[in-house]
C-alpha positions as CSV (number, residue, x, y, z in Angstrom):
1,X,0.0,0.0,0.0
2,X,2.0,2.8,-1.1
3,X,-0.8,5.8,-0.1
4,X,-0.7,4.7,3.7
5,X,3.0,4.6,3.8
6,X,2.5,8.9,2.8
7,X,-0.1,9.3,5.4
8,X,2.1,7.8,8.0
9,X,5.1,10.1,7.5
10,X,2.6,13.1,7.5
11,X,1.2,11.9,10.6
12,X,4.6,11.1,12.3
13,X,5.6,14.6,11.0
14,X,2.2,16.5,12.4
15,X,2.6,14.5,15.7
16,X,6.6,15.6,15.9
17,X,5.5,19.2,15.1
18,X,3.0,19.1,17.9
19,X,5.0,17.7,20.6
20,X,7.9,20.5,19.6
21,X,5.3,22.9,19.8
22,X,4.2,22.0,23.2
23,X,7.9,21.6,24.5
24,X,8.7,25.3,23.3
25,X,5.3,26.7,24.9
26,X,6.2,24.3,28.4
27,X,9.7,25.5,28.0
28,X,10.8,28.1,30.4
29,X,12.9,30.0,28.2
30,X,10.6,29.4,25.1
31,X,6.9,30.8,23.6
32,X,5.9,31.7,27.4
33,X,9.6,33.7,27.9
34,X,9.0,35.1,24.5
35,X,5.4,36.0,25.0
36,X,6.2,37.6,28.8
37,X,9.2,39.7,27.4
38,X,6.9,41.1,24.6
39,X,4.5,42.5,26.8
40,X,7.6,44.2,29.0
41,X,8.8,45.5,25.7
42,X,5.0,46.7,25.1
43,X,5.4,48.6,28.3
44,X,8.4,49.5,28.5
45,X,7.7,51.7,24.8
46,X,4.5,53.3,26.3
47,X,6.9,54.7,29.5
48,X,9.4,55.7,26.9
49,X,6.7,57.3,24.9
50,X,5.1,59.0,28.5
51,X,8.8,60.2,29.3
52,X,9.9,61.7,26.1
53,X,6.5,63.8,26.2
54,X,7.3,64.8,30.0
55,X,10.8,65.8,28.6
56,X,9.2,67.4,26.2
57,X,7.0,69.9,28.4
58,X,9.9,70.3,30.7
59,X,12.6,71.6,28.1
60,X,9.3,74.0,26.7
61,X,9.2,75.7,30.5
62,X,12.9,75.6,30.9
63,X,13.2,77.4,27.4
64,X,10.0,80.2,29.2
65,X,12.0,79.9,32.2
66,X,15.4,81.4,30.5
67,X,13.9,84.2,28.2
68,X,9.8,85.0,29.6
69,X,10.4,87.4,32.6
70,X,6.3,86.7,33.2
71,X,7.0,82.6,33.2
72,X,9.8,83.1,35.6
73,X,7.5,84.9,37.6
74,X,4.3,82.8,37.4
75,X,6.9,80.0,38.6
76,X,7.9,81.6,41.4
77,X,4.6,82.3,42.7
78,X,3.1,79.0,42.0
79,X,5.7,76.6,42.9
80,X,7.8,78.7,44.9
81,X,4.4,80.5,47.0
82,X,6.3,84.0,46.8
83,X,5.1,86.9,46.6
84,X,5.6,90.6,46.2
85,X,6.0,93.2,49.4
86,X,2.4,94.3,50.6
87,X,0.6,92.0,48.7
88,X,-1.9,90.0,50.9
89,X,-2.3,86.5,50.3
90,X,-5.8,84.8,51.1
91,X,-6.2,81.1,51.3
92,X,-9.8,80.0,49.9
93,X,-11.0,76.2,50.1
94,X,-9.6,73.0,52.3
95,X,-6.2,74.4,53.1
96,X,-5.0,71.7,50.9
97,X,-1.6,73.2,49.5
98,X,-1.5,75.7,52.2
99,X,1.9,77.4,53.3
């Protein structure tokens, strides 16, 4: 019977591919290593992509910082909580981010 002699070596080849397939998915450095360092790299290209727009705003207020006389004055005030002689401050709300 020269047919069945076919359909065994496909089946011995599908039932080799099969086991090597579960081997590299029980493996530890195999499909599941692969699949849990794609997700880091997945994450890891959204915190690049958060931090490069964060560095982004920061060196646009460092540049205001350096040549807007009125930004370097709005960041005293707000981050810094100065203000000018004889001006009165008055605290409305909570007290949250009170002096």
């Amino acid at each position: 019977m020269p047919g069945m002699r076919g359909r065994s070596a496909r089946w011995w080849f599908f039932g080799a591919a099969v086991v090597a397939a579960g081997a590299a998915a029980l493996d530890p450095s195999g499909l599941r290593r692969h699949l849990v360092l794609s997700a880091e790299v997945r994450r890891m290209q959204r915190e690049n992509a958060r931090l490069s727009a964060d560095n982004a705003a920061l060196s646009r207020e460092v540049r205001a910082l350096r040549g807007d006389p009125a930004a370097l004055e709005r960041a005293a005030r707000e981050e810094l909580r100065f203000v000018r002689p004889g001006e009165k401050v008055y605290w409305l709300g909570s007290g949250e981010g009170a002096p």
